[in-house]
C-alpha positions in Angstrom: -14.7 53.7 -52.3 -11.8 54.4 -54.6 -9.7 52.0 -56.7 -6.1 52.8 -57.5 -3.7 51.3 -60.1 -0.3 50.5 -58.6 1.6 48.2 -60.6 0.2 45.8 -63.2 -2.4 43.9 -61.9 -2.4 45.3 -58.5 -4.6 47.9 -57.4 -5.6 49.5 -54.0 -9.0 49.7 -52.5 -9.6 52.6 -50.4 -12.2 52.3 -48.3 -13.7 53.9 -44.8 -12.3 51.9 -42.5 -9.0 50.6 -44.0 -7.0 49.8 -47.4 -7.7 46.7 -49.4 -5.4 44.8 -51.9 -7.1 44.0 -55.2 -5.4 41.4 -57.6 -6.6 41.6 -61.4 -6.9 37.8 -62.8 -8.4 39.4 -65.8 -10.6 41.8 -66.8 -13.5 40.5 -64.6 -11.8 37.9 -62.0 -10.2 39.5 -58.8 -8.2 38.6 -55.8 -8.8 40.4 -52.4 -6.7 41.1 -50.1 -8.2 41.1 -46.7 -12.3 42.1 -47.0 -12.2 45.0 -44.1 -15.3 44.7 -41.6 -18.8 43.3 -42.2 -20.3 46.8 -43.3 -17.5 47.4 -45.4 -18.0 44.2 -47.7 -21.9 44.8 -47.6 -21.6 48.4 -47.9 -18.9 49.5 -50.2 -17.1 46.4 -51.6 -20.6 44.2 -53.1 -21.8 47.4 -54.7 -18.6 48.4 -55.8 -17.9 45.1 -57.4 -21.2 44.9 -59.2 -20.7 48.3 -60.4 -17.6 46.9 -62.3 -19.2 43.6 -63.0 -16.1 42.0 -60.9 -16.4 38.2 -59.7 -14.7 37.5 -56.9 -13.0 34.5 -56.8 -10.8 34.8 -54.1 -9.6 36.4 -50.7 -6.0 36.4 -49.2 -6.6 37.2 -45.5 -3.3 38.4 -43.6 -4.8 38.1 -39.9 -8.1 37.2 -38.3 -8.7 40.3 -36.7 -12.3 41.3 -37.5 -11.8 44.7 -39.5 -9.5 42.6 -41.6 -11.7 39.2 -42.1 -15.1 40.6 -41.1 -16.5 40.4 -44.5 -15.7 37.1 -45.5 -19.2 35.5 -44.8 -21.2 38.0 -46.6 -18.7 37.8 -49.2 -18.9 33.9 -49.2 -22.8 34.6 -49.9 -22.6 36.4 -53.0 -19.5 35.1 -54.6 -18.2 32.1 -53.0 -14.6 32.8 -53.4 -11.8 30.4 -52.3 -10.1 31.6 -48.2 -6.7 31.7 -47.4 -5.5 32.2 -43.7 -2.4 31.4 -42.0 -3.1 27.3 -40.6 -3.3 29.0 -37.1 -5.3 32.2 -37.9 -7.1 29.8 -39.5 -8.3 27.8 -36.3 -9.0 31.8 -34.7 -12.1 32.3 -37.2 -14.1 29.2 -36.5 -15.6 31.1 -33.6 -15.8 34.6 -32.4 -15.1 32.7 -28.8 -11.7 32.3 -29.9 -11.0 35.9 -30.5 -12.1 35.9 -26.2 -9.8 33.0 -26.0 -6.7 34.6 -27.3 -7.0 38.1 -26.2 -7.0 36.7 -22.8 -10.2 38.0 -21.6 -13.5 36.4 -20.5 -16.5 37.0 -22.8 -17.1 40.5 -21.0 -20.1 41.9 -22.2 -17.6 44.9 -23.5 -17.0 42.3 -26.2 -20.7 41.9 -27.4 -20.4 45.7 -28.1 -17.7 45.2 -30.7 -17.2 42.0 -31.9 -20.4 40.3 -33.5 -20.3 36.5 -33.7 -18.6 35.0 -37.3 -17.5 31.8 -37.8 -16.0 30.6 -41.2 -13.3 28.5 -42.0 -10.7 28.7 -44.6 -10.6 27.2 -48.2 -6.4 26.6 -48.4 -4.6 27.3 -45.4 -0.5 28.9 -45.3 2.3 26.8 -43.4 4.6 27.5 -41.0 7.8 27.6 -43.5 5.6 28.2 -46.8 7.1 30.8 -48.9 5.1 30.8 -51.7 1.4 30.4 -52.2 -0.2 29.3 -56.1 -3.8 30.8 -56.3 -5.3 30.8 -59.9 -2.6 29.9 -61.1 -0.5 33.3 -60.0 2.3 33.1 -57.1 2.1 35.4 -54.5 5.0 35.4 -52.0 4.2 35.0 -48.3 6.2 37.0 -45.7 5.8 35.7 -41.9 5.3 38.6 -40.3 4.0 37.1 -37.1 3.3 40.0 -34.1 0.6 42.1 -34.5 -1.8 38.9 -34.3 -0.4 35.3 -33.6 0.4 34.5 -37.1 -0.1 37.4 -38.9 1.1 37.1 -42.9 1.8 39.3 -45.8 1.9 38.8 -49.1 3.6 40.1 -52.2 2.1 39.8 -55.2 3.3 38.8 -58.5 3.5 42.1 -60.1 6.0 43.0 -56.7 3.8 45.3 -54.7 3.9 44.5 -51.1 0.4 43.8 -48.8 1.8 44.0 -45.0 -1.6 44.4 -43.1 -0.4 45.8 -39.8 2.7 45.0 -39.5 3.5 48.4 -39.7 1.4 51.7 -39.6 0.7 54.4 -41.7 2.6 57.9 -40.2 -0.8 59.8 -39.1 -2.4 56.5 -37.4 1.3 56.2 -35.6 0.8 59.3 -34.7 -2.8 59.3 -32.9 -2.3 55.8 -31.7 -1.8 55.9 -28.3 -0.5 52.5 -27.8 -0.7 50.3 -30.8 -1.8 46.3 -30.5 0.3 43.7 -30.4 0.1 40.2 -29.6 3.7 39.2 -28.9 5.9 42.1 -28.9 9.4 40.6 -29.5 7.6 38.6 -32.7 6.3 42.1 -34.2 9.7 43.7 -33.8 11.0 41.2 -35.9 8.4 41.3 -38.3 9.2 45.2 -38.7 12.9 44.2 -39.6 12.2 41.4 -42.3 10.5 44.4 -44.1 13.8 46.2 -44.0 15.2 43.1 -45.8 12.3 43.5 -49.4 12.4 45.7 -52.3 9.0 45.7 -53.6 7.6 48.4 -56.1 5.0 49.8 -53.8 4.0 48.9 -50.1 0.3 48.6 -49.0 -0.5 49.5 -45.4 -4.0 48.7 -44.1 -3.8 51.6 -41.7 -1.8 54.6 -43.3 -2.1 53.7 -47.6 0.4 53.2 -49.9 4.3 53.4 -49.7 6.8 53.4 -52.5 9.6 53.4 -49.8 9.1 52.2 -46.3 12.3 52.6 -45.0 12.0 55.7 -42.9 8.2 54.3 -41.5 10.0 50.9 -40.1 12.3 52.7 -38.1 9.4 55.4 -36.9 7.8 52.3 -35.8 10.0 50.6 -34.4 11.3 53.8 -32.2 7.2 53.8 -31.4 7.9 50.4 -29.6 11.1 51.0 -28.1 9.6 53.9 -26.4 6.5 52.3 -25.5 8.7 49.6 -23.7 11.0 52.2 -21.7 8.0 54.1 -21.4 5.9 51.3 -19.3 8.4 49.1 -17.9 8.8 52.9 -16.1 5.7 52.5 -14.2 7.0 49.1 -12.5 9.6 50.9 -10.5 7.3 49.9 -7.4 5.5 47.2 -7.8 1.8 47.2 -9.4 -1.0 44.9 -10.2 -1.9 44.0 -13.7 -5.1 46.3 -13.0 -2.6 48.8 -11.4 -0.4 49.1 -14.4 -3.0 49.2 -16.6 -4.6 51.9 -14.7 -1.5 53.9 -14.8 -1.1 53.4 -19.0 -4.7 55.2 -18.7 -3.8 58.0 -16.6 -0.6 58.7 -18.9 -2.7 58.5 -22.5 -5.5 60.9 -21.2 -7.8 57.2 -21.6 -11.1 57.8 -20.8 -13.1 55.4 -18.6 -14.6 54.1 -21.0 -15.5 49.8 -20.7 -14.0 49.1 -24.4 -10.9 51.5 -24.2 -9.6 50.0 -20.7 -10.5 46.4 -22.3 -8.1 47.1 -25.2 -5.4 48.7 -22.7 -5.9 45.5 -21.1 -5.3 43.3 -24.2 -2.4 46.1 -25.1 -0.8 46.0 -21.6 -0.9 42.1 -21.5 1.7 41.5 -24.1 3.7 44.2 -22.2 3.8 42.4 -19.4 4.8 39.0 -21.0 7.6 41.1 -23.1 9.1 42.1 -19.7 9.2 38.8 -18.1 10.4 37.2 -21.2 13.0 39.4 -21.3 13.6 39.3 -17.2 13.0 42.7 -17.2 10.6 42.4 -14.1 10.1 39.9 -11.2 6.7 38.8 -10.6 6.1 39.1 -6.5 2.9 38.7 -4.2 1.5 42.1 -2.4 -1.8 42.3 -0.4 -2.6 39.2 -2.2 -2.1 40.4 -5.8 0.3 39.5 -8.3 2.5 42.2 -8.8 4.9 43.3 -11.1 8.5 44.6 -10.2 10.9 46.6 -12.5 14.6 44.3 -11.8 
């Protein structure tokens, strides 16, 4: 794992799976932001941090998505530092049944493959219209960048560098994504633009590093969506099934059939499907006893 020095106090964390915030308290006491998976914190962030003699007294989390919380408890075992979630993220880490819950699926045993069961709970939680969050006496600003998960958060800290999870991606991991998660489509668009709207010294990305300007990667993904919607609302010209449409986002992205890759098409494809019927983009009909899905 590598550290880098950004601005001040703030340093990045790269490590094999994604890029971490660090926040320097003082020479010894550090902030994280967002802990990466399990085998990341037991793996490369413990030994790193006893390396550098580091205590860890807290973690800002931006979403409870495992590879971004999934090292909190064995974190929590060795340094006992003070959780922040969003109030609603919050409520998603008590159990790993929630994640089932609010990806819309059954506990399919796809999940047991991926998702281990966690369950912790969060020392201060972030409000609705909270702006501004004291920890250890530093202010770090809070952006609601909801979207990409429920309630997903960013925070800035006080030295001005930007930590916006995955609200957007980095330009490779656009580029190989074939169809990048979101929970609520309209809420992550709209997340992309309130980036438009700070000016921070640097911008971390957990998927893609670190920015000094963003502006040309917001529109890139941003056009990524826009063409994702024209894209699949294209395949409900005639009327398909959820299991139809999903199977037809397969057969365009070359998606192997493969139990975990259709289950994330499926969580992918659902907030599709919501986005177009929010929007009255599609009517939602009955066919051979199926709910179908119409392009209007």
């Amino acid at each position: 794992m590598k550290m880098s020095n950004l601005h001040g106090n703030t340093c990045y964390l790269e490590t094999r799976n994604a890029g971490l915030g660090l926040y320097h308290l003082n020479d010894k006491d550090v902030i994280l932001l967002d802990t990466g998976l399990k085998e990341t914190a037991e793996k490369e962030l413990i030994p790193f941090f006893q390396e550098n003699r580091f205590n860890l007294k807290g973690i800002l989390c931006t979403h409870f998505h495992y590879d971004h919380s999934g090292g909190i408890p064995s974190l929590k075992k060795v340094y006992k530092p003070e959780v922040v979630f969003h109030y609603t993220e919050n409520i998603l880490t008590e159990s790993s049944y929630n994640m089932y819950w609010i990806s819309y699926s059954q506990k399919f045993k796809s999940y047991d493959l991926t998702l281990p069961e966690y369950k912790y709970y969060a020392d201060h939680v972030i409000g609705d219209d909270q702006e501004v969050f004291s920890f250890f006496d530093q202010e770090f600003k809070i952006l609601h960048t909801h979207g990409h998960s429920p309630y997903h958060i960013s925070y800035i800290t006080p030295d001005n560098v930007a930590y916006i999870g995955d609200t957007i991606l980095g330009d490779k991991i656009l580029d190989k994504t074939k169809l990048p998660y979101s929970f609520n489509i309209a809420d992550d668009l709209k997340a992309k633009e309130m980036l438009r709207k700070i000016d921070c010294e640097k911008y971390i990305l957990s998927h893609g590093g670190v920015y000094e300007n963003i502006d040309t990667l917001i529109e890139k993904n941003i056009d990524n969506t826009l063409s994702k919607i024209e894209l699949l609302l294209d395949f409900l010209k005639e009327p398909l099934s959820f299991d139809g449409f999903i199977a037809s986002i397969a057969r365009e992205f070359n998606v192997s059939e493969d139990i975990s890759k259709i289950d994330y098409l499926q969580r992918c494809g659902r907030a599709y499907v919501a986005y177009f019927q929010d929007e009255k983009f599609v009517e939602t009909i009955v066919k051979d006893h199926q709910i179908c899905f119409r392009k209007v």
